[in-house]
C-alpha positions as CSV (number, residue, x, y, z in Angstrom):
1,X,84.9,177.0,42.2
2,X,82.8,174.3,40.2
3,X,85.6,172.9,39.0
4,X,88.0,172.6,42.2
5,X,84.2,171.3,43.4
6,X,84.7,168.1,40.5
7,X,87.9,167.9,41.3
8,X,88.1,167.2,45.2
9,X,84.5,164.6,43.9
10,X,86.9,162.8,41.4
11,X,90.1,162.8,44.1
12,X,87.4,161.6,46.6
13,X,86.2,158.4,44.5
14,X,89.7,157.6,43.3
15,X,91.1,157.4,46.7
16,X,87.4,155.4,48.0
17,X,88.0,153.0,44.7
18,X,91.7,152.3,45.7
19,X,91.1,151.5,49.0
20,X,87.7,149.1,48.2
21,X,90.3,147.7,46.2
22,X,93.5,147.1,48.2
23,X,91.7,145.1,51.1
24,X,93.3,142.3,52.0
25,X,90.9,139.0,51.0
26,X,90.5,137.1,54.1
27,X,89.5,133.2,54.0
28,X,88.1,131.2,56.9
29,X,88.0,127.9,57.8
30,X,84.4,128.8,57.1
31,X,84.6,129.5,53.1
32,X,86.0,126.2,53.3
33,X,82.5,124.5,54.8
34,X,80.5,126.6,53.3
35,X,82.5,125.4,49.6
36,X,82.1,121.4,50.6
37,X,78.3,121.6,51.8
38,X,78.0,122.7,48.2
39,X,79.7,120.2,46.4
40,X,77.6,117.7,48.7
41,X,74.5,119.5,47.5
42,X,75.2,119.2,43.8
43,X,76.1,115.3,44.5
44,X,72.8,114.5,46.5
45,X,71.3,116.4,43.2
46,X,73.0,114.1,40.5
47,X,73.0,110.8,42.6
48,X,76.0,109.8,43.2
49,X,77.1,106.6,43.9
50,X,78.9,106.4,47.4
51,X,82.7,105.0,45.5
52,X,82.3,108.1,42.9
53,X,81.1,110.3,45.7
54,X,84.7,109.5,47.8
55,X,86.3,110.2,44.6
56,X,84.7,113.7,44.1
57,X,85.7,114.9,47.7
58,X,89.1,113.7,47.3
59,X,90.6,115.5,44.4
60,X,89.7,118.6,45.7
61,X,90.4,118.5,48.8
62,X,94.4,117.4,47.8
63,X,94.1,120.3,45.6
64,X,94.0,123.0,48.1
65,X,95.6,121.0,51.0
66,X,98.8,120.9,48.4
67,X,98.9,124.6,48.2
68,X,98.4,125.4,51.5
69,X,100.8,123.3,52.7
70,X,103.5,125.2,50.0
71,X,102.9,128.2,51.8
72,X,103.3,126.4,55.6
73,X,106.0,125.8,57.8
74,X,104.0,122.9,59.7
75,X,102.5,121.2,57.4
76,X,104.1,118.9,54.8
77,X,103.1,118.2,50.5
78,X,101.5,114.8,49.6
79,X,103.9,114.6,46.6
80,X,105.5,111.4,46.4
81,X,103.5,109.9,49.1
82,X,100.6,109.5,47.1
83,X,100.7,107.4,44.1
84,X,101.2,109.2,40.9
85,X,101.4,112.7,42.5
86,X,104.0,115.3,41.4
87,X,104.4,118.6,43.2
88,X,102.5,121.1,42.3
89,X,104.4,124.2,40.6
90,X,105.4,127.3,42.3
91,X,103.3,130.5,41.8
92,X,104.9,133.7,39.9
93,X,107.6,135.3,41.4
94,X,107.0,138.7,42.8
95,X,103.1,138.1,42.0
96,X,100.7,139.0,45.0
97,X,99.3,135.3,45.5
98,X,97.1,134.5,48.4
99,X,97.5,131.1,49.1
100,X,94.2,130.3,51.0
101,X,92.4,132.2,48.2
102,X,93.8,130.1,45.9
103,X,93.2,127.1,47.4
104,X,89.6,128.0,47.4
105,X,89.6,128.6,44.1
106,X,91.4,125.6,43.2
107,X,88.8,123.6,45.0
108,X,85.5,125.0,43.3
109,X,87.4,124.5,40.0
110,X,88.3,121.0,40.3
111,X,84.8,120.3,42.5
112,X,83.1,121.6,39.0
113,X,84.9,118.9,37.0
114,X,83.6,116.3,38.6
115,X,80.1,116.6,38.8
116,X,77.4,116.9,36.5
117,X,75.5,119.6,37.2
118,X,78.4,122.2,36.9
119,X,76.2,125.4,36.7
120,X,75.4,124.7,39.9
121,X,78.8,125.2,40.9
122,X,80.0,128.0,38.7
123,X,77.1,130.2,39.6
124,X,78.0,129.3,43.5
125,X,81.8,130.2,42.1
126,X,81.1,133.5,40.0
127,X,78.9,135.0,43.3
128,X,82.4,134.4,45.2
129,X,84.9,135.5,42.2
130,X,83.0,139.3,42.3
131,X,82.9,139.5,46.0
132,X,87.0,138.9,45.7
133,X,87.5,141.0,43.1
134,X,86.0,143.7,44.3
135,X,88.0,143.6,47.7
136,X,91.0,143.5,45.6
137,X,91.4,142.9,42.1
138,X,95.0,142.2,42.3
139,X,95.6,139.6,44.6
140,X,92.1,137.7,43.3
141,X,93.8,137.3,39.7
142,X,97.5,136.7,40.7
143,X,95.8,134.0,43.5
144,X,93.0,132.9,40.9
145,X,95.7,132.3,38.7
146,X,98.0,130.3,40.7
147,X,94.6,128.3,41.8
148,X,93.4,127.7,38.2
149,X,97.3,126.3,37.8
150,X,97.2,124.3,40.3
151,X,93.9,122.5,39.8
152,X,95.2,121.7,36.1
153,X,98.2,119.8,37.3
154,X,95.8,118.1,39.6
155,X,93.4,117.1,37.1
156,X,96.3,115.8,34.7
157,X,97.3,113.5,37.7
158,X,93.3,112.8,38.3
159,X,92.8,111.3,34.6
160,X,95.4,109.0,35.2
161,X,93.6,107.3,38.0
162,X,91.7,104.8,35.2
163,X,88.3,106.3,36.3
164,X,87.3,106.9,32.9
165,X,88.4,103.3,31.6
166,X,86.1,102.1,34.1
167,X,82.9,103.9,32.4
168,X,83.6,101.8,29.6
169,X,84.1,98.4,30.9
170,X,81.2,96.0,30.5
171,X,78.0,95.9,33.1
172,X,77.8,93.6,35.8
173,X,76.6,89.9,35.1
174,X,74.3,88.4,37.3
175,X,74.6,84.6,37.8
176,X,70.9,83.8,38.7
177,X,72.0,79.9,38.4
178,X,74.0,80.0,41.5
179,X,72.2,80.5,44.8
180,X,74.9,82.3,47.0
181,X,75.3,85.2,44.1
182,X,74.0,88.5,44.8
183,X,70.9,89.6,42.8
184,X,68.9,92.9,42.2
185,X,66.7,93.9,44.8
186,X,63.2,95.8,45.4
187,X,61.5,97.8,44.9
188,X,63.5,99.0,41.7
189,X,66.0,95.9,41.2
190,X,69.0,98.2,40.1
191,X,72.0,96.2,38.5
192,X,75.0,96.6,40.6
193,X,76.7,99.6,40.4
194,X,80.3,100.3,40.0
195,X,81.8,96.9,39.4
196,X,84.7,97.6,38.0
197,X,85.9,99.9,41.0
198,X,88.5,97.8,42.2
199,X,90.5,99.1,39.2
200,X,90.7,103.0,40.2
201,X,94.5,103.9,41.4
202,X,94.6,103.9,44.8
203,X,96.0,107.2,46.8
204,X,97.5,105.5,49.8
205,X,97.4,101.3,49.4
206,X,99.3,99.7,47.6
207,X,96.3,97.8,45.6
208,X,92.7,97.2,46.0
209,X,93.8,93.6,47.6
210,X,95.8,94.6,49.9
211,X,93.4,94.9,52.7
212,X,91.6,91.6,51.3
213,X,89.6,90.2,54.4
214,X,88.8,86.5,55.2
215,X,85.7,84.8,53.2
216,X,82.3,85.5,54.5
217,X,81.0,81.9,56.3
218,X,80.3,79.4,53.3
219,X,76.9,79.8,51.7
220,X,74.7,77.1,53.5
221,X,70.8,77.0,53.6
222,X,71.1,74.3,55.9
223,X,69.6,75.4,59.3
224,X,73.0,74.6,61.6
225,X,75.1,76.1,59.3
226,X,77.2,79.6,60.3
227,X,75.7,81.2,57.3
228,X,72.3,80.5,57.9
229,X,72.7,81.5,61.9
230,X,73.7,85.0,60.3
231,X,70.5,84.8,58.1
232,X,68.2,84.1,60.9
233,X,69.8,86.4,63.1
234,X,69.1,89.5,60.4
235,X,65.8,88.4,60.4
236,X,65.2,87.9,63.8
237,X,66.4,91.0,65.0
238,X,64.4,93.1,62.2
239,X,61.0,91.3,63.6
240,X,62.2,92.3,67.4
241,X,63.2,96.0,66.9
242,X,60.2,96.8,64.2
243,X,58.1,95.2,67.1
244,X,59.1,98.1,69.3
245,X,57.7,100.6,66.9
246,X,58.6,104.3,67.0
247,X,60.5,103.7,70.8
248,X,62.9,101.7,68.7
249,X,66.6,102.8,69.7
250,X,67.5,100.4,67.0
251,X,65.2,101.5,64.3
252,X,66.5,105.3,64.7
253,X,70.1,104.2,64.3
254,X,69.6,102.2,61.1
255,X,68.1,105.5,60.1
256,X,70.4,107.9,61.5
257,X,73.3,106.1,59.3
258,X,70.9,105.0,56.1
259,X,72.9,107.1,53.9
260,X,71.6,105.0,50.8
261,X,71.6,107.7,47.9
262,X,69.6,105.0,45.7
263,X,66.2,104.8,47.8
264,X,63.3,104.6,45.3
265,X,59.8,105.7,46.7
266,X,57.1,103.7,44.6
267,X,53.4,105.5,44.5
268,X,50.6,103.9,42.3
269,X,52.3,103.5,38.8
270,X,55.1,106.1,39.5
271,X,58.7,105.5,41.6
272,X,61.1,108.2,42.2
273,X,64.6,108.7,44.3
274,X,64.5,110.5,47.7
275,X,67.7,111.9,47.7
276,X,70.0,111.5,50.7
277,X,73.8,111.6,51.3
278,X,76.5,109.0,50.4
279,X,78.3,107.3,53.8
280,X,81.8,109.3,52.7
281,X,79.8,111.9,52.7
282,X,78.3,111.8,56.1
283,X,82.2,111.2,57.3
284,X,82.7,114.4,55.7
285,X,80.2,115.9,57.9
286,X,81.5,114.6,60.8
287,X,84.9,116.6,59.6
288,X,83.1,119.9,59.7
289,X,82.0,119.4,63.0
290,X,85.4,118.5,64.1
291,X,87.1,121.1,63.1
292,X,84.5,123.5,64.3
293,X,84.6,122.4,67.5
294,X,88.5,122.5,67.4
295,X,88.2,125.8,66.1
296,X,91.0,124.5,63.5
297,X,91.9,127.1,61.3
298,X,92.2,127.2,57.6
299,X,95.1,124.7,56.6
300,X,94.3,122.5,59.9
301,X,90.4,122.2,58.8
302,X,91.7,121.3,54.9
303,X,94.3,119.1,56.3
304,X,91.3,117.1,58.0
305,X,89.1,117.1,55.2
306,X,91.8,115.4,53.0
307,X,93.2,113.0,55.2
308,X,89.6,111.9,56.0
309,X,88.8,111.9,52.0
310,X,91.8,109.8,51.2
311,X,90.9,107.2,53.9
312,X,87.6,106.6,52.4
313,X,88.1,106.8,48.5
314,X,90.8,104.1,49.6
315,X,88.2,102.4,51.6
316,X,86.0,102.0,49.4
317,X,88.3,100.7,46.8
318,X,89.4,98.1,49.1
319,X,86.0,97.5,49.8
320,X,84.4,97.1,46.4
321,X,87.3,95.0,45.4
322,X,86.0,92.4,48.4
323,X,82.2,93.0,47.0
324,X,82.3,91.7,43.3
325,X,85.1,88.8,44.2
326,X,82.9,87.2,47.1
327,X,80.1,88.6,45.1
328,X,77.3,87.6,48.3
329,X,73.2,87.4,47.9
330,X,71.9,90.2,50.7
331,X,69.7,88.9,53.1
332,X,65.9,90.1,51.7
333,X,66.6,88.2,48.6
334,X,67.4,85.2,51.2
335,X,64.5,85.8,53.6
336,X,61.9,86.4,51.4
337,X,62.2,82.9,49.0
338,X,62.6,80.9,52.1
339,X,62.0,82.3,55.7
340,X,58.9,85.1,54.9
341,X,57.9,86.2,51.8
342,X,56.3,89.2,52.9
343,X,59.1,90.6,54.9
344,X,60.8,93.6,54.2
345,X,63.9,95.0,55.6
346,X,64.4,98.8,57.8
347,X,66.4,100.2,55.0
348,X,66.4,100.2,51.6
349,X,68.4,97.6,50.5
350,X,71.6,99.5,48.1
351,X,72.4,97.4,44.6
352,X,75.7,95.9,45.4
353,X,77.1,92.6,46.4
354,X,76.8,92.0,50.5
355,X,80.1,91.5,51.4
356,X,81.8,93.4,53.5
357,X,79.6,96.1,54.7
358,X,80.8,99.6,53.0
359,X,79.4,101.6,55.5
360,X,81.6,99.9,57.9
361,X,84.5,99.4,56.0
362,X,84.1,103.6,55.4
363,X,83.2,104.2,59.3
364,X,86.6,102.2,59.8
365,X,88.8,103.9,58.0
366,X,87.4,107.4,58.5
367,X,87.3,107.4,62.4
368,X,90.7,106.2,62.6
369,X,91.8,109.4,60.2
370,X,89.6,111.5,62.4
371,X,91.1,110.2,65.8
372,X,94.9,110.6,64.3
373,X,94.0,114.0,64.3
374,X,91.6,115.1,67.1
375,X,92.2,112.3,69.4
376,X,90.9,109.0,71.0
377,X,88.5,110.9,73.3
378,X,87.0,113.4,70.7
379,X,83.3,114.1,71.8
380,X,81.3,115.5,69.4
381,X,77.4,115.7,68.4
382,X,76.2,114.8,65.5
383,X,73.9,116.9,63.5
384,X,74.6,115.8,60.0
385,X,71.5,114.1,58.9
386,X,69.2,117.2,60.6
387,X,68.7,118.0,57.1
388,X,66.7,115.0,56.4
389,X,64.7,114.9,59.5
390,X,66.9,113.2,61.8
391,X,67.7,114.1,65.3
392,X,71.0,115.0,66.3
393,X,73.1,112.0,67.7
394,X,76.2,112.3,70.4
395,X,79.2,110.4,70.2
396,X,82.3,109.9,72.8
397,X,84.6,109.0,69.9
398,X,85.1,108.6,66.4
399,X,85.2,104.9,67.6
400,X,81.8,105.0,69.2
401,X,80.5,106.4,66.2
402,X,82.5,104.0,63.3
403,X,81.1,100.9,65.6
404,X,77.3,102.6,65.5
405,X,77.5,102.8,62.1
406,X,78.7,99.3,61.4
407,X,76.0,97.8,63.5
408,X,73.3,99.9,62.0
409,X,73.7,98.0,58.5
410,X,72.0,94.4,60.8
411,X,69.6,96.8,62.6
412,X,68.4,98.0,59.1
413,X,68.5,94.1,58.0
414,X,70.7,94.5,54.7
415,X,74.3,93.1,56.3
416,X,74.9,89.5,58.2
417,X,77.3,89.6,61.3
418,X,80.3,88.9,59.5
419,X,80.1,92.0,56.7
420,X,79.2,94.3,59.9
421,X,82.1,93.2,62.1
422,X,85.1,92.3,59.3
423,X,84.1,95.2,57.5
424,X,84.7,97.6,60.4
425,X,88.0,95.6,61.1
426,X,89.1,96.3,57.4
427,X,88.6,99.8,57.4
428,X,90.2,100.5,61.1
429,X,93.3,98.5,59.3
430,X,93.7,100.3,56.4
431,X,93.1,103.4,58.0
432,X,95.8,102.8,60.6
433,X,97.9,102.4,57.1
434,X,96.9,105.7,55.4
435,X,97.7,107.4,58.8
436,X,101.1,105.3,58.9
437,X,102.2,106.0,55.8
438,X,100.9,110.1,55.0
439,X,103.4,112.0,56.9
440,X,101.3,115.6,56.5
441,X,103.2,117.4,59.7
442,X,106.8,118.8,59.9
């Protein structure tokens, strides 16, 4: 009798084992959020600039759209559309591959390349890998196999994009002797970052030039000048919205679209970095609200991540190309050595060349990907920057939003007209050609 007793017990747990095992591993659209807000953690934690930020969403997210889109019947691969990229191999015939999990999986894995702080991400990644496994052990190593392969041949087309030649090629020189240059800026007068950006393979353009916008007006200190309208302008409307104090409606959207990952707090001897989000980064908020709203499912919410990602990183190639060629003081260097010394903009001002503005270049392009997919009228509310103390903001429209942004860089008094307006222009044009030229639906 005992030992039918341990024999129905073992029967009981092999069956219960087996069937733990055999579920079916079910990804949502929400796996998918959930694995992006993480990567934007770990980047606010290492600082990233806002051009290596793009780059970091990008990768990734063409990763998993690439296998999703093997596995669809509406949705087409980016191979031979974007410059360089192959088409990914096939999976194992007659393996058990779950495509969404392996898109997941090729996403952490390729999101862990690319930043520094990859424990971060692989302890994030092994709490996930046992929850799989566990469900069923199986289809988690045929799919995490097929993932892990899929994310290599990503990465070999990633190294080709001349990033790391670029962390090699010589600092930026600042050319104190001539007045219209840009120079470093308080309170922690960082040299300009990422100079040689320009340089880094584009996904969609054809070159970093080909977007090239007019000239900024001529540098002119002389008081009927364009330039120095825009000056006085950025410092006249800082003096009248400041002046409002905390009922500001200006003041709050210079801050709602800061996004300046560089702000240095200074106390007594000591400065530090508040960390915040990059602009692409933001955008990439605004995708997750998006699709939520939409209640896009898994390949539709990827879809929008990367069409979004790849009409920023490309922004903000096109726009960094613009910033060290024009190569444009910002206005608090300006105001302060010959309007008011004491003066001090709403935002930080970022270490980079003036012209144009990347937030709006970035808003351009992005809210034109956005309204490809979701539409002109797209109404949505705005909770990203929640996080960091900010009230939600609503918007009618990608457009609305893109144009808020723009003008937020004069109301925080670190952009003249020009880089607000042909910046925003720039990025609505090249993201009119990303959308023209990615054909992602059958």
């Amino acid at each position: 009798m005992k030992e039918k007793i341990m024999a129905l017990i073992v029967v009981f747990v092999v069956v219960t084992s087996c069937k733990k095992n055999s579920e079916p591993i079910l990804i949502t659209p929400e796996a998918f959020h959930a694995s992006i807000d993480k990567v934007t953690e770990v980047m606010i934690h290492d600082i990233f600039s806002p051009p290596v930020a793009s780059r970091i969403y990008a990768y990734p997210n063409i990763a998993a759209y690439e296998i999703l889109a093997k596995d669809s019947d509406n949705y087409v691969s980016l191979a031979e559309q974007v410059h360089g990229l192959e088409a990914i191999p096939n999976p194992k015939e007659n393996t058990p591959v779950n495509f969404d999990l392996s898109a997941i999986i090729a996403h952490i894995q390729l999101s862990k390349q690319l930043i520094f702080s990859e424990e971060r991400i692989e302890t994030y990644r092994d709490s996930l890998y046992t929850v799989w496994e566990n469900m069923n052990a199986d289809e988690f190593a045929a799919s995490k196999e097929y993932g892990l392969k899929v994310a290599e041949h990503i990465a070999s087309w990633m190294d080709k994009d001349n990033y790391k030649q670029t962390r090699t090629m010589p600092k930026f020189t600042v050319d104190s002797d001539e007045p219209s240059r840009w120079q470093p800026t308080p309170p922690a007068y960082m040299e300009g970052i990422e100079p040689h950006w320009s340089k880094i393979r584009p996904f969609v353009i054809d070159s970093s030039e080909q977007f090239k916008p007019v000239p900024p007006p001529p540098f002119s200190m002389e008081k009927n000048s364009d330039f120095y309208k825009e000056l006085k302008e950025v410092y006249d409307i800082s003096n009248e919205i400041t002046a409002k104090g905390d009922t500001s409606e200006e003041v709050a959207i210079a801050q709602f679209w800061d996004c300046n990952p560089y702000v240095s707090v200074t106390r007594g001897h000591l400065m530090f970095a508040t960390k915040k989000i990059t602009p692409g980064a933001h955008w990439i908020g605004i995708v997750k609200i998006a699709t939520k709203k939409s209640n896009s499912n898994v390949i539709e919410t990827v879809h929008a991540y990367t069409k979004t990602s790849i009409a920023i990183a490309d922004a903000f190639i096109s726009c960094w190309d613009e910033k060290y060629r024009s190569n444009l003081i910002r206005p608090e260097t300006l105001i302060n050595e010959h309007i008011d010394d004491s003066w001090e903009p709403v935002l930080q001002t970022p270490p980079f060349p003036e012209y144009t503005s990347g937030h709006s270049v970035v808003s351009g392009a992005a809210s034109t990907a956005l309204t490809s997919i979701f539409g002109d009228n797209f109404a949505f509310d705005d909770d990203t920057e929640v996080a960091y103390g900010l009230p939600i903001r609503s918007f009618t429209s990608f457009k609305q939003a893109a144009d808020e942004a723009a003008i937020s860089r004069m109301y925080g008094g670190i952009h003249y007209r020009a880089a607000v307006e042909i910046g925003v222009k720039q990025g609505r044009d090249l993201g009119e050609f990303v959308v023209g030229n990615l054909n992602t639906t059958k």
